[in-house]
N, C-alpha and C positions, 0 to 999 in steps of 0.2 A: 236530506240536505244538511249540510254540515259547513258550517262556519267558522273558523277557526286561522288565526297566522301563521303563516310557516316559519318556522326555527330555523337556524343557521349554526352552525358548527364553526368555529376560525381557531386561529391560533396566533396570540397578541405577540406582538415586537419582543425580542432577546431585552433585558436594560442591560447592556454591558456597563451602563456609566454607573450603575448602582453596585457597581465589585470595586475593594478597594483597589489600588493601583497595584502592591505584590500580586494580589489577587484574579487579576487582570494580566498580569504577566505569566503567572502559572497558566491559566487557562488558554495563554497561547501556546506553550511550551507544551500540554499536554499534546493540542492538533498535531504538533511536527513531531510526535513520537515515529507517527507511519510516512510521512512526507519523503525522508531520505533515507537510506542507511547512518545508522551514524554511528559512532565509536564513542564518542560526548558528544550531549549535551547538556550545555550548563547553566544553570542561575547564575549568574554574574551579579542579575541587578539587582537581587535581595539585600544586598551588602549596603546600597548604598553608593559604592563606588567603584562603578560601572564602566568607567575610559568609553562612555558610547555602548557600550555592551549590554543592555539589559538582558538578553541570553545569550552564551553562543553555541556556535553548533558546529563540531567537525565533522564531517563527511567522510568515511572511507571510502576508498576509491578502490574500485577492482574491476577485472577484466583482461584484456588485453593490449602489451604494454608496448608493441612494435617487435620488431626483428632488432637483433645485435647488433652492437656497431661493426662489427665485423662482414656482416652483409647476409650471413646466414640463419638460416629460421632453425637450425637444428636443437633439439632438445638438449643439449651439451650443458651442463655446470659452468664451463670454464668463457676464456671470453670476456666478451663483452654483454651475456642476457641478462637483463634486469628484472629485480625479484619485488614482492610485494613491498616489502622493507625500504625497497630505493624510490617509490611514490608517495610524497606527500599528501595528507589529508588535505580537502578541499575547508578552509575557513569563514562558515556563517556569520553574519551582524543581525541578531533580531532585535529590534527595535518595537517597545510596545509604549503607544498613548494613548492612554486612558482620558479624551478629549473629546465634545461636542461636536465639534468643527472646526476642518483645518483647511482654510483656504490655501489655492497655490504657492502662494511667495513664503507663507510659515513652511508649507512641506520642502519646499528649498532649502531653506534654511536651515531644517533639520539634516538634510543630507549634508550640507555647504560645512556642518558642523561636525562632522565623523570623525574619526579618527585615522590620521593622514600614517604614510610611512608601513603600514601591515600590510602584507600580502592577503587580502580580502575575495574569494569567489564569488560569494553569490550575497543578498541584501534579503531581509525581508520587512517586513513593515508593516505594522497592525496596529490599527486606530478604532476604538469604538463608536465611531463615526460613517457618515458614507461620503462616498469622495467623486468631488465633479470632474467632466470630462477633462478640460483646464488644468485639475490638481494631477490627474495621473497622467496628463502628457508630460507636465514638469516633473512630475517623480522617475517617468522614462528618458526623458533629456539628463537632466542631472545624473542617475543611475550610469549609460554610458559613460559620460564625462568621468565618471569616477572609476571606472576601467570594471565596472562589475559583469564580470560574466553571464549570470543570470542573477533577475531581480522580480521580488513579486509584492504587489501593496496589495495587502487585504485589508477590506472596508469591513461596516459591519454586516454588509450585505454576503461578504463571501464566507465571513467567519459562522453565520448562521445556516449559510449553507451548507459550512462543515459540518457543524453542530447537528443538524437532523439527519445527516446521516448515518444508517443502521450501527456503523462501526464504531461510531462516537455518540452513541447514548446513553453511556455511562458518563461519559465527560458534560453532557443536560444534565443530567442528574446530576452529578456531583458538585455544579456551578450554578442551574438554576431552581432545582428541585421536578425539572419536567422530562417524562421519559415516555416517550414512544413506545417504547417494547411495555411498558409497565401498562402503558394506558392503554396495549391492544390486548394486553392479557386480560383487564379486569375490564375489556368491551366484549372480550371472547367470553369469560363467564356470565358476565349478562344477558349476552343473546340467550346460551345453556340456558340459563334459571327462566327467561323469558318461554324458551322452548317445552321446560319441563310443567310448566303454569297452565299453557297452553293445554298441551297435552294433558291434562292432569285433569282441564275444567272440561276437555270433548270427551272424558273417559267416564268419570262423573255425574253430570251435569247436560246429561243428552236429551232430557225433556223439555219442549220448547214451553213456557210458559212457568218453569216450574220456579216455584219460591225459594230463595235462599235471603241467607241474614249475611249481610253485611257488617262487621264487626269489626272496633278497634284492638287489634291484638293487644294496647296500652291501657286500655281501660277498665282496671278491677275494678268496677263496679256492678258490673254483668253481673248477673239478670237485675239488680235491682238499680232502675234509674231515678236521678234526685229529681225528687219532688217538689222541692224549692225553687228550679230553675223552669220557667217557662220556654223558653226556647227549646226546642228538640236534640237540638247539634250541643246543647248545655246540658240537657240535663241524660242524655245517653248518644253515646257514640257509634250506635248500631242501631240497622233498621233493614226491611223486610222489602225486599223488591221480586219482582220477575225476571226470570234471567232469560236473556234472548240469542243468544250465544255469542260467538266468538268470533271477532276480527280483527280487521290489520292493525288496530290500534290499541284493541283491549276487550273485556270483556263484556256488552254491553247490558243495563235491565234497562227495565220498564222504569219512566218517570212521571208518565202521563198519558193515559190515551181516552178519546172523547171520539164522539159518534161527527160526522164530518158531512160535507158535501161537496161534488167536483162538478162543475158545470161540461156543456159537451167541448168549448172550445179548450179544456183541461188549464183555464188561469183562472177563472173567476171560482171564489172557492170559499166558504164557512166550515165554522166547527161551533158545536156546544159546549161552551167553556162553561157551563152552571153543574154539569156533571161529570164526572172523572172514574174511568171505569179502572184506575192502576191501583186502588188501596189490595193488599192480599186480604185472600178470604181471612185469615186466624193470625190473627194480633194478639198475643197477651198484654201485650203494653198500652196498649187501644185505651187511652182515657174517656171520661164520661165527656168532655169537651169535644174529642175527639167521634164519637156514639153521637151526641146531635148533629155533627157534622154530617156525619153520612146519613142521617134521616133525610136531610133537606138533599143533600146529594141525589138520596134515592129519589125525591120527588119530583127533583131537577129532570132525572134520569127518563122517569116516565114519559114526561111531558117533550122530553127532547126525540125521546125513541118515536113518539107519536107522529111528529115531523118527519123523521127520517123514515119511518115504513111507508109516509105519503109519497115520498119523492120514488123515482122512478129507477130502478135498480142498477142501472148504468151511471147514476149521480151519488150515489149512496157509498159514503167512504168512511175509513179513520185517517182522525189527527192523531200521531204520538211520538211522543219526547223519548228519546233516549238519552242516560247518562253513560257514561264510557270510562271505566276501570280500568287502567292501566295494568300489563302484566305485569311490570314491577315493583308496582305497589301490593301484587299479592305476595302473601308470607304463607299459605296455604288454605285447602281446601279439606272440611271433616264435611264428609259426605252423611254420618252418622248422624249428626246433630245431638239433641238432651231432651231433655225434661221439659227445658222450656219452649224450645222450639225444633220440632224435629227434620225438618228440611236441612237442606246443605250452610254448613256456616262457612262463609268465608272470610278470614284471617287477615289484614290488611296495616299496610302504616301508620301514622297518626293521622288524625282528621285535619285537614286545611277548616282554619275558622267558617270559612264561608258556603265553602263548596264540599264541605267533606274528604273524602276521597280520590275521588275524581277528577278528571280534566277540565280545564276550564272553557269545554264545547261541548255544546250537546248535539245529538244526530237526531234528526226531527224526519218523518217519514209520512209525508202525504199521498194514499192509493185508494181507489176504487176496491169495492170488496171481490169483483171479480175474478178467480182464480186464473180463465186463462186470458181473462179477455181483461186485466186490470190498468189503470190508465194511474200514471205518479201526473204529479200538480207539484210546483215551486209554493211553497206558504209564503208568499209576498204578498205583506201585510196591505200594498198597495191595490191589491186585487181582489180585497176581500168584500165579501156580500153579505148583505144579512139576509140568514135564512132559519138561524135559531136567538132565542132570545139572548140577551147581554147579560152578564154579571155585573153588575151595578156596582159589586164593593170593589172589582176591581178598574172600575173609572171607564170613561170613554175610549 
């Protein structure tokens, strides 16, 4: 049983209003690089004095230009066929506001406000903002009225549409610091190094029960831990578990396991919490505090096995705690070990004050000792029985 929140992934709002206003004009001007063919275009409005113009953009025009005026399609020089030369470029108005919100009658306004007398094609119009139904039917009315052939209002809804597109993530990157391609490269090494952990602790690490240390790769203090700090996680950063092997989330050991009981309807259920069969056989770091501890353990031990060989072999279970190591918290794996501990050490991040290494879920595993006939039980507290004595020091 495993308890735990599930995580979400998202990706927060563009701030356009957080670019200064040039700044914000470039960043339109980069998107209409691929938009049209163009011969120019131009910064107008860096200047300052803009005639309406914060960029423009000419269009060339190409194709085909009609039959001669003379009425035939012939390939002939002479005549009347018309050459690239005799077609005027098509002339853009880009218009950028760098604004919160533009109700309809302002976006009017700004049209109402152009620049009269130029032969003008097409309009664009980009707002850091998003725009209600109301503003773009008035930006489409006005637009005709103004004889615009084609016209397009990007909100900030469209502009960040641009923006995540695979073609424009260098234009993320270079305006908000966010890149798609970068963050799928450095999600593609991770999986890799997650893969190579993996495979590294099943190649290893293939006895089920077998002791490995736990170790902060940061903490020269190894092998010798301070003796002034009572706390464990204070006074050394490494510690000796069971390692249980390898799943979808990490790498798990041993954090507890106690002699247990499952009733037949498989909910009513106890454990002996006064004895703890996870300490490893060979501790060097094993304090004399630590040495009475498992005296009274051991005698815990006795007295709880006595219970559990009375019950009847079909109720007869373990309680145990798993903790779970993330594969990216590993830095590696010396299967060799030392001097001081010769089991597998494993190499890891710095320790979280509280929880060490680890996830902040533990995977808890209640079964009948049955091998084919084993029955799992939910550990809800709510369904617990008493069938072996309580630990007093740790409350009711």
């Amino acid at each position: 049983m495993v308890t735990k929140s599930i995580p979400t992934k998202t990706t927060g709002p563009l701030h356009f209003e957080d670019l200064e206003p040039r700044r914000f004009e470039d960043l339109v001007r980069r998107l209409l690089y691929d938009f049209r063919q163009w011969r120019e275009l131009e910064a107008t409005g860096r200047t300052g004095s803009d005639e309406g113009f914060d960029a423009r953009g000419n269009e060339a025009v190409q194709g085909d230009f009609g039959d001669g005026i003379d009425g035939d399609d012939d390939d002939d020089d002479g005549g009347g066929n018309r050459t690239d030369s005799d077609v005027k470029d098509r002339v853009w108005l880009i218009q950028c506001k760098r604004e919160k919100s533009i109700p309809p009658k302002k976006l009017a306004a700004y049209l109402d406000a152009l620049p009269r007398g130029q032969q003008l094609y097409g309009i664009i119009f980009a707002a850091a903002c998003d725009f209600s139904k109301a503003a773009r039917d008035a930006f489409r009315t006005r637009a005709q009225e103004r004889g615009f052939q084609e016209a397009y209002l990007w909100g900030k809804g469209e502009l960040e549409d641009m923006l995540y597109q695979p073609k424009n993530d260098d234009v993320l990157f270079t305006f908000f610091g966010v890149s798609k391609r970068i963050r799928q490269r450095s999600l593609s090494a991770e999986v890799r190094r997650k893969l190579v952990v993996k495979r590294k602790a099943q190649r290893l690490l293939q006895s089920f029960g077998l002791e490995v240390l736990v170790r902060d790769a940061s903490d020269d203090r190894y092998p010798y831990a301070d003796e002034t700090q009572r706390e464990k996680l204070r006074a050394r950063r490494w510690c000796i578990y069971r390692y249980e092997g390898c799943h979808h989330d990490g790498l798990h050991v041993l954090r507890h396991r106690h002699l247990a009981f499952i009733d037949d309807d498989s909910v009513a259920w106890d454990f002996a919490e006064c004895m703890d069969d996870s300490a490893p056989h060979k501790n060097p770091w094993r304090t004399e505090d630590d040495e009475k501890l498992m005296d009274q353990v051991a005698a815990a031990r006795a007295n709880a096995m006595t219970i559990w060989d009375a019950l009847p072999e079909k109720n007869r279970a373990w309680f145990e705690e798993y903790l779970v190591l993330p594969y990216e918290s590993v830095i590696d794996i010396d299967d060799k070990g030392d001097e001081w501990f010769e089991g597998p050490h494993i190499y890891v991040g710095e320790f979280d004050p509280v929880r060490g290494p680890f996830r902040d879920y533990r995977r808890v595993r209640l079964c009948t000792i049955g091998q084919w006939s084993a029955r799992h039980a939910e550990a809800n507290p709510e369904a617990r029985v008493k069938k072996f004595p309580r630990d007093e020091a740790l409350g009711p």
